[in-house]
C-alpha positions as CSV (number, residue, x, y, z in Angstrom):
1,X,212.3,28.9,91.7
2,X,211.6,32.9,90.8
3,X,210.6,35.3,92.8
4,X,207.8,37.6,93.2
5,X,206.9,40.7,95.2
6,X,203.2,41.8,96.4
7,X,202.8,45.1,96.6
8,X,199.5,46.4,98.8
9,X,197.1,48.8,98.8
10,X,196.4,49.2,103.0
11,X,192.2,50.4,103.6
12,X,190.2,50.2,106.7
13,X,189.6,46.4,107.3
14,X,190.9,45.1,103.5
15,X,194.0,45.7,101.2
16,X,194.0,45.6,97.7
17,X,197.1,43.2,96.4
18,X,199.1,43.1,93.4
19,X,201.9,40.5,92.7
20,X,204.8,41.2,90.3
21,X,207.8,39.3,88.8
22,X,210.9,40.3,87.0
23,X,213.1,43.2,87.4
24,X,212.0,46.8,88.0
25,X,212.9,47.3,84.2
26,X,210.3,44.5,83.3
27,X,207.8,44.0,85.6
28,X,205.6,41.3,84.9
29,X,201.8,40.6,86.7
30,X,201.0,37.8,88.4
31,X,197.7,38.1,90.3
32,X,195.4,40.7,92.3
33,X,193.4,40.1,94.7
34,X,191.1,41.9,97.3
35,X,192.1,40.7,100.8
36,X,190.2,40.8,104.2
37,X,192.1,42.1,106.6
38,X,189.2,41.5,109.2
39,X,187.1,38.8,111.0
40,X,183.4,39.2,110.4
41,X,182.9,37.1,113.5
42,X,184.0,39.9,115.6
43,X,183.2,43.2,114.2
44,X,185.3,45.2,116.0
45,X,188.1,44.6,114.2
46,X,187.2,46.1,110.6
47,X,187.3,49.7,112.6
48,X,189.0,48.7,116.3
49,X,189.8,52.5,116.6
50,X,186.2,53.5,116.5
51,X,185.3,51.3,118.8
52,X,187.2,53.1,121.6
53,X,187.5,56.4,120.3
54,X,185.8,58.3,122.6
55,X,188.3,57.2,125.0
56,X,191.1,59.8,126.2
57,X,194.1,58.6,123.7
58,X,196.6,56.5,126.2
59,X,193.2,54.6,127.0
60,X,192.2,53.9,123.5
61,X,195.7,53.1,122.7
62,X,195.6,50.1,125.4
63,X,192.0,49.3,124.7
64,X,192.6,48.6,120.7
65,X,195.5,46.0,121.2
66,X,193.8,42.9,121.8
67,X,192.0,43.6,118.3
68,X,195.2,44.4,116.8
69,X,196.7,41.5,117.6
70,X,193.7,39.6,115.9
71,X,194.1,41.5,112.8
72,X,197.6,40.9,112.9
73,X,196.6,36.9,112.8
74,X,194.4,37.5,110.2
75,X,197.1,39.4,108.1
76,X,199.5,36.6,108.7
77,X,197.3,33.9,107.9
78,X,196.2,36.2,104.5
79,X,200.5,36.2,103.6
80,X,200.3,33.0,104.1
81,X,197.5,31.8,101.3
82,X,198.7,34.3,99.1
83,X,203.2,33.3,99.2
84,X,201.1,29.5,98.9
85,X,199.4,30.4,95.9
86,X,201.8,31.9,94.6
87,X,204.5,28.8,95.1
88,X,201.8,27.1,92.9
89,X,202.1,29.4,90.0
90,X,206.1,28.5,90.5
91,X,207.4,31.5,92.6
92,X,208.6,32.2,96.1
93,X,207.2,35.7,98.0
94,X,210.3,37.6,98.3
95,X,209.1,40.2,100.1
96,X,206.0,42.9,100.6
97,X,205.4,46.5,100.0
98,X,202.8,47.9,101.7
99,X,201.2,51.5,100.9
100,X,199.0,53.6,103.5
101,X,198.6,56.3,106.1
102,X,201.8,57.7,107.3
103,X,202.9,57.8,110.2
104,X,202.1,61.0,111.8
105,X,201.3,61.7,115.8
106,X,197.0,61.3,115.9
107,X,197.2,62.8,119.5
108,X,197.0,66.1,118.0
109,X,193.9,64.9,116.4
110,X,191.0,66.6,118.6
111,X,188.3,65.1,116.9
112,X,187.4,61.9,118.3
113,X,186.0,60.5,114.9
114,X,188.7,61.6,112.0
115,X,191.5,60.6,114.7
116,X,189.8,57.0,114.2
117,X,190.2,56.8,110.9
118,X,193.3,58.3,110.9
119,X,194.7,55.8,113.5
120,X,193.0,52.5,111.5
121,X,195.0,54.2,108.1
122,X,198.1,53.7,109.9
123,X,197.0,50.5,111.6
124,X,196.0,48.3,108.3
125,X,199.5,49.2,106.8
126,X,201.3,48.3,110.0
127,X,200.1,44.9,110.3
128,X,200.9,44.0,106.5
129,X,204.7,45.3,107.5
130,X,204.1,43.2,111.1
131,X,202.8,39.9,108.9
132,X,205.8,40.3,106.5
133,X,208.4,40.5,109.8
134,X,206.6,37.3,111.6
135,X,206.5,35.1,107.9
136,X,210.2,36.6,107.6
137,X,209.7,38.4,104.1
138,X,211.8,41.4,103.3
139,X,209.3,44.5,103.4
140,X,208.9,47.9,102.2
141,X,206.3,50.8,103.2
142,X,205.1,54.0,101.2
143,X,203.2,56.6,102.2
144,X,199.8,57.3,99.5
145,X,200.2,60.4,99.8
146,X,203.1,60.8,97.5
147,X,204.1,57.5,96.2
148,X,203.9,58.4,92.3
149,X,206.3,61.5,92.9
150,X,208.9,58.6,95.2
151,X,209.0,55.7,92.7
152,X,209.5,58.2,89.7
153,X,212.7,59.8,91.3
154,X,213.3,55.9,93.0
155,X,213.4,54.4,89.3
156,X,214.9,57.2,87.7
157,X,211.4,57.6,85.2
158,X,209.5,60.3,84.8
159,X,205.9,60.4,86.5
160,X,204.6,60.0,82.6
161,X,207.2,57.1,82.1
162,X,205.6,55.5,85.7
163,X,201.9,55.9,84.9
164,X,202.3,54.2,81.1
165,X,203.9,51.3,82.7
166,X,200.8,50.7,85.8
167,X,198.5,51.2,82.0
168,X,200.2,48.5,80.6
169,X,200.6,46.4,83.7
170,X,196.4,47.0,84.0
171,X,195.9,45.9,80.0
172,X,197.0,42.5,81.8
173,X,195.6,42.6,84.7
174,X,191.8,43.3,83.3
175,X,189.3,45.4,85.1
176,X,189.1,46.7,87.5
177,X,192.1,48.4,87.0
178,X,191.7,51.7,89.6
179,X,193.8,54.1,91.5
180,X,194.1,51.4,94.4
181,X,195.3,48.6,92.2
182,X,198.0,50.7,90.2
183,X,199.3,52.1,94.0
184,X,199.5,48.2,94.9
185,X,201.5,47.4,91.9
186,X,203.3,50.8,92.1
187,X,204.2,49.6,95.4
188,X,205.3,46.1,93.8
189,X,207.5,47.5,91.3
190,X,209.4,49.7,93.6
191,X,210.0,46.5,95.6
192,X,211.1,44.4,92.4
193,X,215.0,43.9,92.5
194,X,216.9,46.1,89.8
């Protein structure tokens, strides 16, 4: 059986996904899809950190990890349909590459409300990389801020080179093709073996 790759696009309670085949020469699209990453039965969990974010930090910290272990089901359980529909196209989910918030320390963050979303950027890439560890996939992370600058110098193109390629990988794809779906299958490629 071949292989594939999904590469995603980590948001506040969803991820945008792109799977690709092949080699990093000649990548090859598969599928897209716009995933929950939340349950609508409990709210909380689409933004956990603002639910506790006028807590001192430690406290909020502690507060947020029974909903992140729920979102972490629900992430597992999204890896899970998506490696299954993808065995039915005739490929096995090699591994994952998830792009989002760096990691960076929020306690410097003094307002209460941008340190939320700062904390729930990092948080929605994390449990992709989590999901990928518990289903045993082989897993990759970018930051967004700079992930066209990496893969250029990571597949020896030039930024030009990078962005005709996500074009032509969108052509397939169909609409919509936007800046969240090529950083999903950017994050795909760079994943793809050489």
């Amino acid at each position: 059986m071949k292989t594939a790759v999904i590469g995603f696009r980590a948001k506040t309670g969803k991820a945008i996904a792109i799977a690709l085949a092949g080699k990093q020469k000649t990548p090859e699209f598969l599928g897209r899809w716009n995933v929950s990453l939340h349950d609508p039965e409990i709210p909380a969990t689409y933004q956990p950190h603002h639910e506790v974010m006028e807590l001192p930090w430690a406290e909020a910290q502690r507060a947020v990890r029974v909903l992140e272990r729920s979102i972490e089901k629900i992430t597992i359980a999204v890896l899970k349909e998506l490696a299954r529909e993808l065995k039915g196209q005739g490929f096995d989910l090699a591994c994952v590459a998830a792009v989002g918030s760096p990691d960076r320390n929020l306690e410097k963050i003094g307002n209460f409300h941008i340190r939320a979303h700062a904390a729930e950027g990092i948080l929605f890439r994390r449990v992709i990389e989590t999901a990928a560890e518990k289903r045993r996939l082989n897993w990759r992370s970018f930051s967004d801020r700079d992930i066209l600058h990496k893969a250029a110098e990571a597949l020896d193109l030039p930024e030009e080179k990078v962005t005709d390629t996500l074009t032509s990988i969108g052509k397939i794809a169909g609409r919509p093709w936007r800046q969240d779906e090529r950083i999903a299958a950017l994050a795909a490629w760079l994943a793809l073996p050489k």
